[in-house]
mmCIF file of the N, C-alpha and C atoms, coordinates in Angstrom:
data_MODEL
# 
_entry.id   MODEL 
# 
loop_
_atom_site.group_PDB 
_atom_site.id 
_atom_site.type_symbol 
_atom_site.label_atom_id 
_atom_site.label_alt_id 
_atom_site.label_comp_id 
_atom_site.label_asym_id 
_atom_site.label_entity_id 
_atom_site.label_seq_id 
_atom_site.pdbx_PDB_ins_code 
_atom_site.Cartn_x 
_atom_site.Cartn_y 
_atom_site.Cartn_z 
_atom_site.occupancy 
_atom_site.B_iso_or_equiv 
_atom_site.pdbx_formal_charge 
_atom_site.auth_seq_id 
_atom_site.auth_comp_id 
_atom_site.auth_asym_id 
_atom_site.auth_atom_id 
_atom_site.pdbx_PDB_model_num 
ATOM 1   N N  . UNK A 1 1  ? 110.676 70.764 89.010 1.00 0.00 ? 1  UNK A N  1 
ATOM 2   C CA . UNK A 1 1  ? 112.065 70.335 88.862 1.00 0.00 ? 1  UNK A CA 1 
ATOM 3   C C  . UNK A 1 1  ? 112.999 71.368 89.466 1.00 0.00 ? 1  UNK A C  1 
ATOM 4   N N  . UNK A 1 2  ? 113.865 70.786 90.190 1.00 0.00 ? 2  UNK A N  1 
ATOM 5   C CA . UNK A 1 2  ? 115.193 71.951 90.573 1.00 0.00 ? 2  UNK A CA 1 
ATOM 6   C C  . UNK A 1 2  ? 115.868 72.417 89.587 1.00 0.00 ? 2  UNK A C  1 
ATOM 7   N N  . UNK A 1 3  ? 116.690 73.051 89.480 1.00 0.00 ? 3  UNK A N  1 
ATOM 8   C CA . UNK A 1 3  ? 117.720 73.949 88.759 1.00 0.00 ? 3  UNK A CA 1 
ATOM 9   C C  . UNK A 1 3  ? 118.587 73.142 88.237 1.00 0.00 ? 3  UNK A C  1 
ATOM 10  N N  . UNK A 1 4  ? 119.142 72.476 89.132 1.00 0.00 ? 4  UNK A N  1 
ATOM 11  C CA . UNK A 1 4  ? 120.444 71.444 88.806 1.00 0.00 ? 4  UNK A CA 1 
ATOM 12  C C  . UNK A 1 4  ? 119.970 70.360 87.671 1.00 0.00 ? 4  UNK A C  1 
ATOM 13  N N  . UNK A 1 5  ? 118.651 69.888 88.045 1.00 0.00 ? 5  UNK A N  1 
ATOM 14  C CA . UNK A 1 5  ? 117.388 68.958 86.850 1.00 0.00 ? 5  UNK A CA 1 
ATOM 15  C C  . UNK A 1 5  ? 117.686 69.638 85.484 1.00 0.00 ? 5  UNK A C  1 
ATOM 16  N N  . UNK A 1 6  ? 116.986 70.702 85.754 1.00 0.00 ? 6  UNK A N  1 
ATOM 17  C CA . UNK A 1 6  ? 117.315 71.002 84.153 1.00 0.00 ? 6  UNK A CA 1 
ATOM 18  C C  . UNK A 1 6  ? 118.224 71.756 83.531 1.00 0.00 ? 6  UNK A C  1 
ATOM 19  N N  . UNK A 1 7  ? 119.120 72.151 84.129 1.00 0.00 ? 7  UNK A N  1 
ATOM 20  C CA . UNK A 1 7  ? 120.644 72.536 83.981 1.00 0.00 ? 7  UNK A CA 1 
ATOM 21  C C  . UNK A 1 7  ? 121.057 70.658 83.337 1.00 0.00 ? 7  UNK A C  1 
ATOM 22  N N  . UNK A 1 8  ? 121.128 69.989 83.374 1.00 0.00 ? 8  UNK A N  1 
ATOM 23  C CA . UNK A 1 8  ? 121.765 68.331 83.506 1.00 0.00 ? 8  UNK A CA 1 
ATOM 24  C C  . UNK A 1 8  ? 120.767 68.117 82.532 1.00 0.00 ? 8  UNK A C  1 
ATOM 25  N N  . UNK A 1 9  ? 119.579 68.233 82.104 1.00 0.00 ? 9  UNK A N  1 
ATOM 26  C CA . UNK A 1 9  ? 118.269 67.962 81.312 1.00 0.00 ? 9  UNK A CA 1 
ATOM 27  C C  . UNK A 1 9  ? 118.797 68.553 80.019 1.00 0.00 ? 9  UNK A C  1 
ATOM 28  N N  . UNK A 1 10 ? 119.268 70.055 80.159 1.00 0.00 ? 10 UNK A N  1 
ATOM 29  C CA . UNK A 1 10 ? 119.266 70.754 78.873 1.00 0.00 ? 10 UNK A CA 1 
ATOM 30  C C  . UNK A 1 10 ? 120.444 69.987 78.483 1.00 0.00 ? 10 UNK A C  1 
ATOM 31  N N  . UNK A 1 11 ? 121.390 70.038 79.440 1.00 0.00 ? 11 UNK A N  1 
ATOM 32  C CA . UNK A 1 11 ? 122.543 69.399 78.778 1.00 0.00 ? 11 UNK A CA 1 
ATOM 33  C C  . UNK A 1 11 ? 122.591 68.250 78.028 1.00 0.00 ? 11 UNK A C  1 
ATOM 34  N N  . UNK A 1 12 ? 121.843 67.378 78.119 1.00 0.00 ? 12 UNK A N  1 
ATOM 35  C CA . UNK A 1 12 ? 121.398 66.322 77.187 1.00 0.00 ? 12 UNK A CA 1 
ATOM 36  C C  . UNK A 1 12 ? 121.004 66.491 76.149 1.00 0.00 ? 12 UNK A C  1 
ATOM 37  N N  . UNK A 1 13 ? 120.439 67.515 75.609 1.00 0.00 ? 13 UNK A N  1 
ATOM 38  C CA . UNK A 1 13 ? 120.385 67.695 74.285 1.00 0.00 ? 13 UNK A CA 1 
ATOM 39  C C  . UNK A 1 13 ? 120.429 69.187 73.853 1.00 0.00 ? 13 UNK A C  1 
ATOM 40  N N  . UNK A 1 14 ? 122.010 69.422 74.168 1.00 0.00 ? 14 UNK A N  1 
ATOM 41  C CA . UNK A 1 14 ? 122.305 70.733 74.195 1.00 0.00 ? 14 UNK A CA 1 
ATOM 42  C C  . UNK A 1 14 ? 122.344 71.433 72.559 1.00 0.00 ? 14 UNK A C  1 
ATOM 43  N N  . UNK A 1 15 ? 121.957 70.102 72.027 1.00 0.00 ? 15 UNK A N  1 
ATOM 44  C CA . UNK A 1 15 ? 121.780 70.825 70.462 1.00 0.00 ? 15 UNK A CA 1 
ATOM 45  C C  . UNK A 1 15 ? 120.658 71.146 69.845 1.00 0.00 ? 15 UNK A C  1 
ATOM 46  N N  . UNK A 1 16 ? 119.382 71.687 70.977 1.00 0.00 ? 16 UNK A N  1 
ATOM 47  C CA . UNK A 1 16 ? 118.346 72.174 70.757 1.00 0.00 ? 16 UNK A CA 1 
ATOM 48  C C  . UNK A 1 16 ? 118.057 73.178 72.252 1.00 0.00 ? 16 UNK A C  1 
ATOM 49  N N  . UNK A 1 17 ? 118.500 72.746 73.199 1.00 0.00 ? 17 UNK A N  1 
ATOM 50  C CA . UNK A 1 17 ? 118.611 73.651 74.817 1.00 0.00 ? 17 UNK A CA 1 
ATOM 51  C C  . UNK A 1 17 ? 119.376 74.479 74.875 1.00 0.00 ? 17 UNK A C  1 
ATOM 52  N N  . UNK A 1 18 ? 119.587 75.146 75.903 1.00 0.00 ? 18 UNK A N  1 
ATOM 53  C CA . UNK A 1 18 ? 120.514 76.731 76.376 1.00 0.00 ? 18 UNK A CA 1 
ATOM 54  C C  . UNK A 1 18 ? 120.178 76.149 77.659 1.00 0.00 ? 18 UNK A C  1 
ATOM 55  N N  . UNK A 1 19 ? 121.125 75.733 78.695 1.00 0.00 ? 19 UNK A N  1 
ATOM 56  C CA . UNK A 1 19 ? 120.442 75.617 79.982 1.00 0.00 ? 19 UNK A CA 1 
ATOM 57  C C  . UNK A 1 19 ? 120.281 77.102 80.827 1.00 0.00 ? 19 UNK A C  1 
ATOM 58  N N  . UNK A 1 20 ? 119.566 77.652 81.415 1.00 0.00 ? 20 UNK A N  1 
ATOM 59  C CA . UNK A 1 20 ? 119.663 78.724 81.837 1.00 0.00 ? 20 UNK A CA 1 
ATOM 60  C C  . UNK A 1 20 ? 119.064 78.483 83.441 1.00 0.00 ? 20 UNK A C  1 
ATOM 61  N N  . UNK A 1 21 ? 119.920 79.340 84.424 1.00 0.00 ? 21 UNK A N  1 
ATOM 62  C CA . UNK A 1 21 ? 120.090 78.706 85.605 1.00 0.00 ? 21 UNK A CA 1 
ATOM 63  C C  . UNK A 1 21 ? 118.837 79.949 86.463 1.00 0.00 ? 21 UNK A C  1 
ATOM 64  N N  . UNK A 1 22 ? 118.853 80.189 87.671 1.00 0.00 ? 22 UNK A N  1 
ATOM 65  C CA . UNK A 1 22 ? 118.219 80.844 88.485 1.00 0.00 ? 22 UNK A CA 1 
ATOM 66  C C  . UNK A 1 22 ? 118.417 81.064 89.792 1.00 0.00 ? 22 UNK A C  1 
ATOM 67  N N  . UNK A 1 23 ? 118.538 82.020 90.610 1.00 0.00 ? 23 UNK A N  1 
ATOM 68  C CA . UNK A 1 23 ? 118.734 82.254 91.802 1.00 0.00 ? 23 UNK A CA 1 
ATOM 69  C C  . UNK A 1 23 ? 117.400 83.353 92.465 1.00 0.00 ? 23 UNK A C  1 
ATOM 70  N N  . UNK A 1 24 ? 117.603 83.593 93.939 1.00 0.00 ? 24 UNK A N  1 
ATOM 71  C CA . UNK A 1 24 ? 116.843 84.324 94.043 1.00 0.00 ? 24 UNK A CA 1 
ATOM 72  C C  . UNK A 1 24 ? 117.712 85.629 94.596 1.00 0.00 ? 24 UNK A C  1 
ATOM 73  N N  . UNK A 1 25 ? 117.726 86.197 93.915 1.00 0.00 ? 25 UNK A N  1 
ATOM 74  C CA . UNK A 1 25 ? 118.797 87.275 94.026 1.00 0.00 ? 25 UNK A CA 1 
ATOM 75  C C  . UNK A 1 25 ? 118.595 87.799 95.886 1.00 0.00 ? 25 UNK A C  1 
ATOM 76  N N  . UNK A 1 26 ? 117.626 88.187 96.664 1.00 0.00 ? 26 UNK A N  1 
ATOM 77  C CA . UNK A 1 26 ? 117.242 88.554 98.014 1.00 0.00 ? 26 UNK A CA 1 
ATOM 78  C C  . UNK A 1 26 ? 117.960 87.883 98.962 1.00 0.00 ? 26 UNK A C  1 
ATOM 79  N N  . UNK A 1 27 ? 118.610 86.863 98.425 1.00 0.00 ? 27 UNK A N  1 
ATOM 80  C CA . UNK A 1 27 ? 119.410 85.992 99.245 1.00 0.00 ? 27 UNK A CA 1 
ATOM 81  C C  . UNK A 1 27 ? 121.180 86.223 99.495 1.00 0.00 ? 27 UNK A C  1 
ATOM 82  N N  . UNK A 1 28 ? 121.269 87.769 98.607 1.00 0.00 ? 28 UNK A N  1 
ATOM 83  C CA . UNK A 1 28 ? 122.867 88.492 98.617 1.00 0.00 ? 28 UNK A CA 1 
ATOM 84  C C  . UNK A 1 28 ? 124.051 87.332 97.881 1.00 0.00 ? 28 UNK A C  1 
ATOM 85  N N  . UNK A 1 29 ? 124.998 87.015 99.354 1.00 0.00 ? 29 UNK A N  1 
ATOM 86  C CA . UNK A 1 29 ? 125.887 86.203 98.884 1.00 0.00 ? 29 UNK A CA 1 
ATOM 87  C C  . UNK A 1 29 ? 125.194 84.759 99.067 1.00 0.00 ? 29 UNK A C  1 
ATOM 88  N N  . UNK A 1 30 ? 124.197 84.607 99.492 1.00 0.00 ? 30 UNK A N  1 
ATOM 89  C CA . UNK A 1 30 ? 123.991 83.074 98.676 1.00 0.00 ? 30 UNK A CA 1 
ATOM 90  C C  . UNK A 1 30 ? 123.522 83.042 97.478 1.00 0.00 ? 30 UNK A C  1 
ATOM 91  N N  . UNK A 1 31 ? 123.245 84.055 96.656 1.00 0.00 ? 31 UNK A N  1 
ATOM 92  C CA . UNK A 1 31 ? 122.874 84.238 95.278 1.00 0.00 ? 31 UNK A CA 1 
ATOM 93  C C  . UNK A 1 31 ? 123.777 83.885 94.272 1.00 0.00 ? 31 UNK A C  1 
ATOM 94  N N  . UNK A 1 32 ? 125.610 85.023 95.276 1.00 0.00 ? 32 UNK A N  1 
ATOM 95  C CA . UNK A 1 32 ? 126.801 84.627 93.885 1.00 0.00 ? 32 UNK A CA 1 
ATOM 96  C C  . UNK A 1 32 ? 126.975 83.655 94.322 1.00 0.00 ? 32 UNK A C  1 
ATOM 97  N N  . UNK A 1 33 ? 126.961 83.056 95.383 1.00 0.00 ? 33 UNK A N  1 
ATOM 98  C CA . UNK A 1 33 ? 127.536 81.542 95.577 1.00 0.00 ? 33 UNK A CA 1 
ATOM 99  C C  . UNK A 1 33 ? 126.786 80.877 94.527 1.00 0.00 ? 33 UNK A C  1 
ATOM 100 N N  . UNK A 1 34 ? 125.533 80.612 94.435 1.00 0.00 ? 34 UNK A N  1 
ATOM 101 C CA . UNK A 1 34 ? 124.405 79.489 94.036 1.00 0.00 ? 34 UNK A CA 1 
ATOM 102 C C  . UNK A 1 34 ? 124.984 80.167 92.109 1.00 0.00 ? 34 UNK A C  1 
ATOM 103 N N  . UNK A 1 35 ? 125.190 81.470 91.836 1.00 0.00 ? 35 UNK A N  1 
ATOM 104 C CA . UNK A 1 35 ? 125.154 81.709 90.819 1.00 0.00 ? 35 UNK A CA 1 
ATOM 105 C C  . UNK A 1 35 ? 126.704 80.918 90.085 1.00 0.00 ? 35 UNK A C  1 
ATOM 106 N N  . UNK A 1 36 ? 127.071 81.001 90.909 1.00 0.00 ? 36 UNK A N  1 
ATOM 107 C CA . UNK A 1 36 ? 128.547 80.717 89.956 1.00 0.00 ? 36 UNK A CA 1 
ATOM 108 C C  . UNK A 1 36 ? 128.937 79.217 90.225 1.00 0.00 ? 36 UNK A C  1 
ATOM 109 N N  . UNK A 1 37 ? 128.130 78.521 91.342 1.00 0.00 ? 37 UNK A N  1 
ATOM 110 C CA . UNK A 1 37 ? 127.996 76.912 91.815 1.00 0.00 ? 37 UNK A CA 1 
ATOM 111 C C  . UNK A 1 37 ? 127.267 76.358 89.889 1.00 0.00 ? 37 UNK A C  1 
ATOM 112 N N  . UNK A 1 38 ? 126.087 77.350 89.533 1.00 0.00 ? 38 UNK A N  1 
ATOM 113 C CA . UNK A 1 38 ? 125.232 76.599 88.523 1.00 0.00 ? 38 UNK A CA 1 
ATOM 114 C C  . UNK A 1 38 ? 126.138 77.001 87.008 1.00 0.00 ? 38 UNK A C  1 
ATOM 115 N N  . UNK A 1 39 ? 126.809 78.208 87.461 1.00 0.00 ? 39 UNK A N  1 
ATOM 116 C CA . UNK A 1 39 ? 127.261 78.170 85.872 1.00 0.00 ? 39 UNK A CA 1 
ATOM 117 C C  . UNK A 1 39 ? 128.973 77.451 85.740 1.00 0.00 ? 39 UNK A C  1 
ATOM 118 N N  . UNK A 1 40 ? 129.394 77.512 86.616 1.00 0.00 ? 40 UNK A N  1 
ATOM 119 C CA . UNK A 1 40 ? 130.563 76.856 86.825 1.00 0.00 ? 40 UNK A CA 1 
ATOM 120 C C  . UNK A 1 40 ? 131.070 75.530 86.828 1.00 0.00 ? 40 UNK A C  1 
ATOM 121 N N  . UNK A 1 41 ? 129.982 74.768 88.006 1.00 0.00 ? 41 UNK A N  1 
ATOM 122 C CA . UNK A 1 41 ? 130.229 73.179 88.254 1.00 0.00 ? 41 UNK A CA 1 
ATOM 123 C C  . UNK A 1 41 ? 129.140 73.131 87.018 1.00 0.00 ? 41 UNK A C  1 
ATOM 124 N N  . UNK A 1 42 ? 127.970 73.444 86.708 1.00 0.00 ? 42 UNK A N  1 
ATOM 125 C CA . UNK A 1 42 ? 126.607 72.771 86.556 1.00 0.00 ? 42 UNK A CA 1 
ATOM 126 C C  . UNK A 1 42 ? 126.417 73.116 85.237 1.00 0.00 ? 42 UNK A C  1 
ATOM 127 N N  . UNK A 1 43 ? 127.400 74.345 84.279 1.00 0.00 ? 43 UNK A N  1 
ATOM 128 C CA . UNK A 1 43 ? 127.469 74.372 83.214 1.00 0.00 ? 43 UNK A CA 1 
ATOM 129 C C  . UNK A 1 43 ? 125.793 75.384 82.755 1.00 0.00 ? 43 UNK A C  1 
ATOM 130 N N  . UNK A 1 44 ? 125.111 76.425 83.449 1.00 0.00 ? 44 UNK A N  1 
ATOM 131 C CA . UNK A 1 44 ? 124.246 77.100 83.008 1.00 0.00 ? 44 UNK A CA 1 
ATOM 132 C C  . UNK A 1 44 ? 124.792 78.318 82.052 1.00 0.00 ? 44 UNK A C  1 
ATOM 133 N N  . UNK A 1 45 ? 124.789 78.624 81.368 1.00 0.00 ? 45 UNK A N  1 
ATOM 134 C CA . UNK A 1 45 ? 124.694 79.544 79.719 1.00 0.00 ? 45 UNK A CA 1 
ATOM 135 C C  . UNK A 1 45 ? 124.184 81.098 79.995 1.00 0.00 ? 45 UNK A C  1 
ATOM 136 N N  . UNK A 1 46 ? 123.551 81.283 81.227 1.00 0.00 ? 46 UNK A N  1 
ATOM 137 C CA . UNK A 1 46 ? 122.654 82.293 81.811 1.00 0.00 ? 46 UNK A CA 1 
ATOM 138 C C  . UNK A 1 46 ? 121.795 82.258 82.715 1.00 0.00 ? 46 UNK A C  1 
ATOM 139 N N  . UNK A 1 47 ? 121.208 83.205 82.812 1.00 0.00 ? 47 UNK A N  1 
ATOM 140 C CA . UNK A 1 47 ? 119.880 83.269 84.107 1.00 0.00 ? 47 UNK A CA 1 
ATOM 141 C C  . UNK A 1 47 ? 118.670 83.600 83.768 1.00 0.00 ? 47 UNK A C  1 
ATOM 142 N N  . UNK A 1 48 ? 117.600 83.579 84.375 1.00 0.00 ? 48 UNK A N  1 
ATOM 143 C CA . UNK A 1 48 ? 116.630 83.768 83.977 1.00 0.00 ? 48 UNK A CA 1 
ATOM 144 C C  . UNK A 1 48 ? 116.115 83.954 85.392 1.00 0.00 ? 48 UNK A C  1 
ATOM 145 N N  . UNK A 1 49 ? 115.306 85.840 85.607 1.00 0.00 ? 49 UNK A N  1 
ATOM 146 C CA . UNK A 1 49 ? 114.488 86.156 86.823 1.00 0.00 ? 49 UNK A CA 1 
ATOM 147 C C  . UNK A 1 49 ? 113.158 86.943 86.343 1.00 0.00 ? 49 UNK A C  1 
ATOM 148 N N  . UNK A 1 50 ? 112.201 87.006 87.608 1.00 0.00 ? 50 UNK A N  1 
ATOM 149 C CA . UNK A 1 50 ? 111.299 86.846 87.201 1.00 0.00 ? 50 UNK A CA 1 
ATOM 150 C C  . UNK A 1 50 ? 110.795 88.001 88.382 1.00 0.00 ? 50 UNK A C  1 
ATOM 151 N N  . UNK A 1 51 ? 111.051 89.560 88.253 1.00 0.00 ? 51 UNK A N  1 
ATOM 152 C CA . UNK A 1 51 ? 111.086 90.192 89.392 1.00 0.00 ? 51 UNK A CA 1 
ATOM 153 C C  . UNK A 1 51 ? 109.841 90.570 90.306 1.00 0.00 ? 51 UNK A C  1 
ATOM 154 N N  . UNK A 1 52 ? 108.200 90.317 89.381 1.00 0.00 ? 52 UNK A N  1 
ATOM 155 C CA . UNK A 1 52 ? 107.355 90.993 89.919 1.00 0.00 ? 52 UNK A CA 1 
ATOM 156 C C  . UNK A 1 52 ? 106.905 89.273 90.639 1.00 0.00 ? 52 UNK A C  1 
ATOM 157 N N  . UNK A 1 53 ? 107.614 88.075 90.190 1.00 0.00 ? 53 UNK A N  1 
ATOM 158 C CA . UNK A 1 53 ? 107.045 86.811 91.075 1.00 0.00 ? 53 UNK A CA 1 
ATOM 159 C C  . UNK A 1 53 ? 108.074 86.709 92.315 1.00 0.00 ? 53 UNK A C  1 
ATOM 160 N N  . UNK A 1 54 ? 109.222 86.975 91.929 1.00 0.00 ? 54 UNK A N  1 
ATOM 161 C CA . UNK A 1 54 ? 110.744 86.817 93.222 1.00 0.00 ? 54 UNK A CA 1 
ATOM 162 C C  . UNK A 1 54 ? 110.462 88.221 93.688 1.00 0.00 ? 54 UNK A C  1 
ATOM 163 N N  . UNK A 1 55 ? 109.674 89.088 93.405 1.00 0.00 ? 55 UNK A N  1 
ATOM 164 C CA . UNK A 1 55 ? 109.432 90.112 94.506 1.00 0.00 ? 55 UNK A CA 1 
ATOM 165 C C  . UNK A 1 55 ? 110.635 91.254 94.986 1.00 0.00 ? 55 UNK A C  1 
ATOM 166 N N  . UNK A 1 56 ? 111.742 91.402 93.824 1.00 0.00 ? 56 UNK A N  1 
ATOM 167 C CA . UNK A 1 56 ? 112.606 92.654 94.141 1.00 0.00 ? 56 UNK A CA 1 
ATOM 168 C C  . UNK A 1 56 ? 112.238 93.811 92.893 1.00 0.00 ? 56 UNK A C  1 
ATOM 169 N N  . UNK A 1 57 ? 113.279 94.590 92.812 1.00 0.00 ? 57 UNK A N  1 
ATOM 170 C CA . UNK A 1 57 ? 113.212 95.493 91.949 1.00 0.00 ? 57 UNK A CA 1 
ATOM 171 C C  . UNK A 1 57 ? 114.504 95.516 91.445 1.00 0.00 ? 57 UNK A C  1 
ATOM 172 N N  . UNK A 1 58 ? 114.795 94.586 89.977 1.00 0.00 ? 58 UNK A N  1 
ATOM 173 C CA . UNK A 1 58 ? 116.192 94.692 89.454 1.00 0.00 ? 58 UNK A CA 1 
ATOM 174 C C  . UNK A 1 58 ? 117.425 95.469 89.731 1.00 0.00 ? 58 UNK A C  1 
ATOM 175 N N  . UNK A 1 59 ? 116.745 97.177 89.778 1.00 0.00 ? 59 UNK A N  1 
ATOM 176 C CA . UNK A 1 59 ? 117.833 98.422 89.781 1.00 0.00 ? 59 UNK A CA 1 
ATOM 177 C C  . UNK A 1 59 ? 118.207 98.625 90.684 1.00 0.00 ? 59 UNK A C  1 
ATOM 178 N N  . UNK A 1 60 ? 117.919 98.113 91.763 1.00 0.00 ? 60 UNK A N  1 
ATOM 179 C CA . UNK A 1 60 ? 118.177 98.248 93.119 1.00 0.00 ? 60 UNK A CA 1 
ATOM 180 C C  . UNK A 1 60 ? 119.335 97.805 93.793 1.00 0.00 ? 60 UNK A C  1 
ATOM 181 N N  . UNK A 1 61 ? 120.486 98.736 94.026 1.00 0.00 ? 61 UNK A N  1 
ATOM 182 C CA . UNK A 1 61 ? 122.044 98.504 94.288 1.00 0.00 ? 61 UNK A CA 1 
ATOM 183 C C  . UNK A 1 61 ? 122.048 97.236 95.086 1.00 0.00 ? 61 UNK A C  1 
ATOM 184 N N  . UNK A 1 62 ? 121.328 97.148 95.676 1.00 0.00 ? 62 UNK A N  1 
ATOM 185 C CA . UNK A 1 62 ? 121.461 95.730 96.835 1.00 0.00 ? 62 UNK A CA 1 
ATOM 186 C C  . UNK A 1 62 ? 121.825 94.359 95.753 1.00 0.00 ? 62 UNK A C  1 
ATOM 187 N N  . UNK A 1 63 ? 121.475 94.742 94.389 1.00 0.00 ? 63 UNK A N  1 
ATOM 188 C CA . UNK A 1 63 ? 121.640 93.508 93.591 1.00 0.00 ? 63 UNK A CA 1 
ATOM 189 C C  . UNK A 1 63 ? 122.615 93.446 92.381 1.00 0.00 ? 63 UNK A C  1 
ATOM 190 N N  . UNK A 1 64 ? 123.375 94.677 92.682 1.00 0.00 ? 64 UNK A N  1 
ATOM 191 C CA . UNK A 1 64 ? 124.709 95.167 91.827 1.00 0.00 ? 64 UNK A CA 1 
ATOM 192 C C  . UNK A 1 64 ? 125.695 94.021 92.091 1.00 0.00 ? 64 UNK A C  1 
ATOM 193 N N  . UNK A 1 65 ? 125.879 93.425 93.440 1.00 0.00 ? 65 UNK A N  1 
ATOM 194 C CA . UNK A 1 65 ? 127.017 92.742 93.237 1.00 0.00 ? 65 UNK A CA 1 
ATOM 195 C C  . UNK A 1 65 ? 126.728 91.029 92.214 1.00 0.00 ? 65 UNK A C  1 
ATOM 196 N N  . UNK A 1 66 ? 125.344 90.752 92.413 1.00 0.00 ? 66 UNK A N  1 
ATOM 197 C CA . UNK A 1 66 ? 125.103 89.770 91.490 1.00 0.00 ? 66 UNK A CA 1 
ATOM 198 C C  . UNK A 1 66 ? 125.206 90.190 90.536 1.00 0.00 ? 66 UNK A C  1 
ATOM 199 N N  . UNK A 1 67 ? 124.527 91.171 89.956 1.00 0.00 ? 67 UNK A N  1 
ATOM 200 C CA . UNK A 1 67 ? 124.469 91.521 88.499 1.00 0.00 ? 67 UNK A CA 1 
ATOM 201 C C  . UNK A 1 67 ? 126.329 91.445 87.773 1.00 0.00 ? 67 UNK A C  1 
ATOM 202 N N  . UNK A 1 68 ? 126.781 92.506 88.745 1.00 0.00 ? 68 UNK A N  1 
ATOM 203 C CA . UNK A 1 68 ? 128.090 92.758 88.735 1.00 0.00 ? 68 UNK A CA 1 
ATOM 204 C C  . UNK A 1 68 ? 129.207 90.881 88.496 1.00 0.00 ? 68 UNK A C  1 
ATOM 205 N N  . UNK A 1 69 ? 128.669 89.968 89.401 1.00 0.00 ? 69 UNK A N  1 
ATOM 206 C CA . UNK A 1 69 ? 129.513 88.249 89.093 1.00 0.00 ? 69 UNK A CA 1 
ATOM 207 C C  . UNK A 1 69 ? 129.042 87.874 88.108 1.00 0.00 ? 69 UNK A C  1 
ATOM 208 N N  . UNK A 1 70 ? 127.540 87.821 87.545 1.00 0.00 ? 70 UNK A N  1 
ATOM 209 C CA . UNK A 1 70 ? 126.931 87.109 86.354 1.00 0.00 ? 70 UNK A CA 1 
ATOM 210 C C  . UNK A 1 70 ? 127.794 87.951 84.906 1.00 0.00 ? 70 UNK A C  1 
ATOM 211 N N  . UNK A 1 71 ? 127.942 89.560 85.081 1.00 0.00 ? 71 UNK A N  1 
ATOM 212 C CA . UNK A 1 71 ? 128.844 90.051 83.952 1.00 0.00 ? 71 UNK A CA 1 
ATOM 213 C C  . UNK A 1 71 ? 130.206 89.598 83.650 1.00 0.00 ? 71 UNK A C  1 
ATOM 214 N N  . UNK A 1 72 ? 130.704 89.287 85.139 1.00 0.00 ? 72 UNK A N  1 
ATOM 215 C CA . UNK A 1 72 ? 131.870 88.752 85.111 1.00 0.00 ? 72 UNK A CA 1 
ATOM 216 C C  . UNK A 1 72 ? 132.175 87.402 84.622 1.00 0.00 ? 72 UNK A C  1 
ATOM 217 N N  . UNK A 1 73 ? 131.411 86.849 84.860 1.00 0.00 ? 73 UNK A N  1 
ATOM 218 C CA . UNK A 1 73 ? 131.243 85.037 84.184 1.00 0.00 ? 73 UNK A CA 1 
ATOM 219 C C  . UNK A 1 73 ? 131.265 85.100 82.742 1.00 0.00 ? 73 UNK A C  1 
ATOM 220 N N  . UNK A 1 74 ? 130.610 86.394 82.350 1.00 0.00 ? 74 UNK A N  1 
ATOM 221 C CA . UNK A 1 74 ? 130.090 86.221 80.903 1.00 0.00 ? 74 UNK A CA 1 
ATOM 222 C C  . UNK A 1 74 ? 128.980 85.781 80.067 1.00 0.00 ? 74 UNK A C  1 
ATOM 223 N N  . UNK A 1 75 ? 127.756 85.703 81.391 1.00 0.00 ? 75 UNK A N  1 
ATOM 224 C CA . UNK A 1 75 ? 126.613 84.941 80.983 1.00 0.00 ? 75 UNK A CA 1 
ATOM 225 C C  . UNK A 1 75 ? 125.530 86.132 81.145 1.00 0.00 ? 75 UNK A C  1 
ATOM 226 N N  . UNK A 1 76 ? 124.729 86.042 79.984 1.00 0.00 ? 76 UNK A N  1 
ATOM 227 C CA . UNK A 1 76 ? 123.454 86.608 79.529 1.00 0.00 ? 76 UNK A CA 1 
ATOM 228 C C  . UNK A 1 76 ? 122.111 86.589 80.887 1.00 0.00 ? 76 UNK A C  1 
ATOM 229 N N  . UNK A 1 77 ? 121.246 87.924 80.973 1.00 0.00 ? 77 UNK A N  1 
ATOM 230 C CA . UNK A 1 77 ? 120.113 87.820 82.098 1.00 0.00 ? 77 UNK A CA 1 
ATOM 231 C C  . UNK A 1 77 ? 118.684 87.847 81.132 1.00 0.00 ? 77 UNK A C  1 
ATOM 232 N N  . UNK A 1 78 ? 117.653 87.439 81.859 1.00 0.00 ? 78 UNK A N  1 
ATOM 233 C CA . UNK A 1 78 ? 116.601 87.439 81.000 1.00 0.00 ? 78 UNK A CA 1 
ATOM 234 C C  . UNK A 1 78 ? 116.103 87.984 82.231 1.00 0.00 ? 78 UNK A C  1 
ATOM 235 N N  . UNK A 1 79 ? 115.125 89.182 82.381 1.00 0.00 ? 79 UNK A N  1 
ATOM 236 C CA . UNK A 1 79 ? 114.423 89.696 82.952 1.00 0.00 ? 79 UNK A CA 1 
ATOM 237 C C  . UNK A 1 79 ? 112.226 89.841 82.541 1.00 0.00 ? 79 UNK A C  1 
# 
């Protein structure tokens, strides 16, 4: 399922779901774009990454400015 699937899925029974969205951070500014497209239009609650399968290294400044929009939104990371 895509992102947007179960972003729209959870939302259906948001009184047991958290939709939580995903990007692949390596992708820079298509990351805050895609990040703030899913929590904005698409209503995601947070993120959820998965660094040793998406293949970066969280601490790594190259990914400050995402980290840096997702704080700004106000939404929670699951690492």
């Amino acid at each position: 399922n895509s992102i947007p699937e179960l972003i729209a899925g959870a939302a259906k029974h948001n009184d047991v779901l958290i939709p939580f969205g995903s990007v692949d951070p390596r992708t820079g500014e298509d990351a805050i774009a895609g990040a703030k497209h899913q929590a904005i239009e698409l209503g995601a609650r947070g993120f959820k990454f998965h660094p040793s399968l998406q293949g970066f290294d969280p601490s790594s400044e190259q990914f400050y400015p995402l980290w840096e929009t997702l704080q700004e939104l106000g939404l929670p990371c699951i690492f």
